[in-house]
PADREN-408625 format. One record per residue (C-alpha): x, z negated, y; residue in one letter. Coordinates in steps of 0.05 Angstrom, whole numbers, padded with zeros to 5 digits, always signed. Example, Ala and Ser with C-alpha at 12.3 -4.5 7.8 and 13.67 -1.06 7.14 Angstrom:
+00246-00156-00090A;+00273-00143-00021S;
This chain:
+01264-01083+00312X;+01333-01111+00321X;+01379-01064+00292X;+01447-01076+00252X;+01491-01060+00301X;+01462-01113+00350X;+01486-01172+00295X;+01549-01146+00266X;+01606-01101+00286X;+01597-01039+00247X;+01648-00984+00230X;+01598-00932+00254X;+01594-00971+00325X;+01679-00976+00317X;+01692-00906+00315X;+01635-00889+00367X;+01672-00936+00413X;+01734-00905+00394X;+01727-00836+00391X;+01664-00826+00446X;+01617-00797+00393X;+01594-00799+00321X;+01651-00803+00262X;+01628-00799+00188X;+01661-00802+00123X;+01663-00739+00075X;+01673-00777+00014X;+01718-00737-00039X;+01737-00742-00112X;+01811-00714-00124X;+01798-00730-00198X;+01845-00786-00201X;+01849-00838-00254X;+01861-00911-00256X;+01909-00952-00286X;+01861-01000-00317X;+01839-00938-00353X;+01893-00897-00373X;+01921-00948-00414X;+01984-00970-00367X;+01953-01039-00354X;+01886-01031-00394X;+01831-00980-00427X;+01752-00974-00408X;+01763-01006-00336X;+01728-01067-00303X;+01668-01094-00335X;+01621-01060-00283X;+01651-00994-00278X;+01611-00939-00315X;+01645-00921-00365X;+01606-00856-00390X;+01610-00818-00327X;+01691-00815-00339X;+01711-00756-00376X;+01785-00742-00355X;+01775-00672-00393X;+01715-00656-00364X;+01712-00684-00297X;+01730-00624-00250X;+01718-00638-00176X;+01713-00579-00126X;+01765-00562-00086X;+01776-00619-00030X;+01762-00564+00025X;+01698-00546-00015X;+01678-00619-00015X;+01702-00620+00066X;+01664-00560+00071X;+01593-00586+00033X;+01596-00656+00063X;+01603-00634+00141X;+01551-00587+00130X;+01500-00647+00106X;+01528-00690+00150X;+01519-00648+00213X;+01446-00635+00194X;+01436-00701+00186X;+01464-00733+00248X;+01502-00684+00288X;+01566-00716+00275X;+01632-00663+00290X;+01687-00708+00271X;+01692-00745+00198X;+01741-00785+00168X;+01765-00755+00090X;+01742-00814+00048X;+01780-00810-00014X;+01738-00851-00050X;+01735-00837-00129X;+01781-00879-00169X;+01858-00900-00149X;+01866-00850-00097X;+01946-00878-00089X;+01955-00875-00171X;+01994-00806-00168X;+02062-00769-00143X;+02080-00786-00071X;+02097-00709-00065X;+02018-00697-00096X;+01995-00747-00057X;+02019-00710+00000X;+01989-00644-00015X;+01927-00678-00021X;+01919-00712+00039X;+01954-00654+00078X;+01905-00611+00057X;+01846-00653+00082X;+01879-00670+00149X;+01890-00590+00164X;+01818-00582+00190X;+01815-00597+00260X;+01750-00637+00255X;+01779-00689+00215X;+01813-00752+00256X;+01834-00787+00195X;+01842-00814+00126X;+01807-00878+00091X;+01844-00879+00025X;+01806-00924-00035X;+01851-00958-00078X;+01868-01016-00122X;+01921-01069-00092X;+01977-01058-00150X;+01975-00987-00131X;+02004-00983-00064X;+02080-00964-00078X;+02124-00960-00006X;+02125-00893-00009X;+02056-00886-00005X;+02046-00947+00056X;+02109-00899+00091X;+02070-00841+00083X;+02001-00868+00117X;+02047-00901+00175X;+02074-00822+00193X;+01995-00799+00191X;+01983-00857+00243X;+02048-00851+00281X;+02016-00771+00297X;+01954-00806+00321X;+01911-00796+00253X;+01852-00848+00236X;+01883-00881+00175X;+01848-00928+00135X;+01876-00975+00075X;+01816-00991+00027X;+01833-01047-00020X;+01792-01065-00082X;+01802-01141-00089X;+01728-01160-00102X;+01749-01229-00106X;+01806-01278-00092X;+01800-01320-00156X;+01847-01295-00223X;+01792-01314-00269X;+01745-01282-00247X;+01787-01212-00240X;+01813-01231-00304X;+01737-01232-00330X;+01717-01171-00308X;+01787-01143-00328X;+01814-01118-00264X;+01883-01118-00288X;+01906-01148-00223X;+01903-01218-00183X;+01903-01243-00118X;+01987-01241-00114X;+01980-01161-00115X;+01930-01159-00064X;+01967-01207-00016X;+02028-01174-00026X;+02001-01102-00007X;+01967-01124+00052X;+02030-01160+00086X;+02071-01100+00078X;+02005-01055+00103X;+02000-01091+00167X;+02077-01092+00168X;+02069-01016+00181X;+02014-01017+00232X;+01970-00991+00188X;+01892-01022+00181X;+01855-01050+00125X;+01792-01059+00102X;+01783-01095+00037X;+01735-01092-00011X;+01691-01150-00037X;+01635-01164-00082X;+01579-01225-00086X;+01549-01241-00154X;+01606-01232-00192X;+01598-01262-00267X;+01612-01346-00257X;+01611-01340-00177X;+01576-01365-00126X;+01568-01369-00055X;+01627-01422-00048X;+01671-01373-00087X;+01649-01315-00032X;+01664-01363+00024X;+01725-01381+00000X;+01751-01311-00022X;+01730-01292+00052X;+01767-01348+00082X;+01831-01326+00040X;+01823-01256+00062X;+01818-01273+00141X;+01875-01316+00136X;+01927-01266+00101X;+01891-01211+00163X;+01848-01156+00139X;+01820-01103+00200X;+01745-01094+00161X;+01707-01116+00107X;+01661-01087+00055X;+01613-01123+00015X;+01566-01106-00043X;+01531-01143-00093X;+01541-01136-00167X;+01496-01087-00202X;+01492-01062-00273X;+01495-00993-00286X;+01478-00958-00354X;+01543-00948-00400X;+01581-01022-00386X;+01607-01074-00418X;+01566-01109-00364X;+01495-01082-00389X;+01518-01110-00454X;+01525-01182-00425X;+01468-01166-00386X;+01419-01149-00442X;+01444-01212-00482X;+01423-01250-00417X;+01491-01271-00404X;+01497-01244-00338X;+01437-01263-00283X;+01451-01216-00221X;+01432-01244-00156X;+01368-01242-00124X;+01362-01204-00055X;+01347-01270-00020X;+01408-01295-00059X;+01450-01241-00039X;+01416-01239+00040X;+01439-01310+00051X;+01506-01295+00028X;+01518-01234+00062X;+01489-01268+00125X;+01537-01328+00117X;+01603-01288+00118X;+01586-01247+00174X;+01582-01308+00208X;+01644-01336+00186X;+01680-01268+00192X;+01708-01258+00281X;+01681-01207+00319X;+01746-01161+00315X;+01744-01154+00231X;+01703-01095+00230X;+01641-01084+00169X;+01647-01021+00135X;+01582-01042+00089X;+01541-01096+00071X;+01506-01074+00013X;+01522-01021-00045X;+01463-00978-00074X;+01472-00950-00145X;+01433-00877-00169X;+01357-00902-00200X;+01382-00855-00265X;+01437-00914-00283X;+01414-00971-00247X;+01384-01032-00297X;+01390-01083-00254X;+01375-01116-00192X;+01330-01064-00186X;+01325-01080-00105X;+01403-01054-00106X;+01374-00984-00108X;+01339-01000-00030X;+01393-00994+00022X;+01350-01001+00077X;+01307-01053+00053X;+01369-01098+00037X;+01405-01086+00102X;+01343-01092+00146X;+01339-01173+00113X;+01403-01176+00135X;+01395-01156+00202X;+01331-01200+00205X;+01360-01262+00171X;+01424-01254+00230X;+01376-01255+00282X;+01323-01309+00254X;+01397-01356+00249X;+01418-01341+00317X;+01344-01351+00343X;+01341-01413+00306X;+01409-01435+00340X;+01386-01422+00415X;+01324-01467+00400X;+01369-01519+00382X;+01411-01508+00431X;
């Protein structure tokens, strides 16, 4: 069977290229918050986040070299992998004190096993400060990573799912990103409430032509404790279908070049809080009709060819 890698340029096949072996994530939670939360642009975040697994009180991560620690130990049974990237993944991960900022990411970079950085924030968090400090981890030959959250490239549809941001933020923090050198990989969801696959082809097509380095994509699921599960349950909300979502996923890896790298192409959710499209809890299943759908398209071009 034709695997992933043999349709689309993944991150995984990126860094092998790069670095001449395995490179995996350690994803970490440095129990940040969000400004769509705390109440400096909003309160209860984005329609789809989960709200009951916040507790600012309660929520006490590890220790980032614990979680370095626990995550290279699973990781290295799993696939033998002795170099990672620190994801920090959890929230606004830029939403802080450059000098804490610093501390934090100092403190993951001091093991010599990790290359890098990929830092998960929104787009109206990314102060200079911040986009200087990344640039001086990549000038001393780091792996740094700018993860944007845009999700998609139409105001009313951020402003439905109350992001607290629009498209101006995003293009603003990715011109002075790439200013710096530094790479980005943006963020994007299909199935978003009033979308379709025009909007995803045209939110694509805004994204390549402002210049983004890689790409993640996920559909839309509901979780347990949202305002989206409300809409949901009140059948206001459809998700997607995995056929739905295949074709769409399929169709902007096609209109996406060959350089713009694919971090992901589907998002799972835990069976515990997941209501809905039950197929999101499947990783496997959904990228495998990706990877088929790619190659029936391409075998379906050479015939008519």
């Amino acid at each position: 069977m034709t695997t992933l890698s043999k349709q689309v340029p993944t991150f995984g096949q990126y860094l092998l290229k790069r670095y001449g072996e395995r490179v995996h994530k350690i994803a970490l939670d440095a129990a940040f918050t969000c400004p769509n939360r705390d109440g400096s642009k909003g309160s209860g975040g984005c329609t789809f986040c989960n709200n009951v697994s916040f507790s600012p009180n309660g929520r006490q991560p590890r220790p980032i070299k614990a979680q370095l620690t626990a995550g290279r130990r699973v990781i290295r049974k799993r696939t033998g992998a002795r170099k990672y990237l620190a994801y920090f993944q959890a929230y606004t991960n830029t939403y802080d004190e450059i000098e804490r900022l610093k501390a934090l990411y100092d403190e993951a970079l001091s093991d010599e096993d990790i290359i890098g950085l990929s830092i998960g924030t929104r787009p109206d968090c990314v102060a200079d400060s911040v986009l200087d400090l990344l640039a001086g981890y990549q000038r001393r030959g780091y792996e740094i990573w700018l993860e944007l959250g845009l999700q998609s490239a139409f105001d009313e549809t951020l402003a439905a799912v109350n992001r607290g941001h629009g498209f101006r933020e995003y293009a603003q923090s990715v011109t002075q990103a790439r200013q710096r050198g530094l790479k980005v990989c943006t963020h994007l969801i299909a199935g978003l409430p009033g979308e379709t696959a025009r909007h995803n082809s045209e939110t694509l097509r805004r994204v390549l032509e402002l210049g983004t380095d890689g790409l993640k994509l996920h559909p839309l699921h509901v979780v347990k404790g949202t305002q989206l599960a409300n809409s949901w349950r009140r059948g206001d909300y459809q998700p997607l279908s995995l056929a739905a979502y295949v074709d769409i996923a399929a169709d902007m890896v096609e209109q996406t070049p060959s350089s713009v790298v694919w971090h992901r192409l589907t998002g799972t959710a835990s069976e515990s809080i997941l209501l809905a499209p039950l197929w999101c809890a499947k990783k496997w299943r959904v990228l495998n009709a990706i990877t088929n759908e790619l190659q029936r398209r391409r075998v379906l071009c050479r015939q008519v060819a």
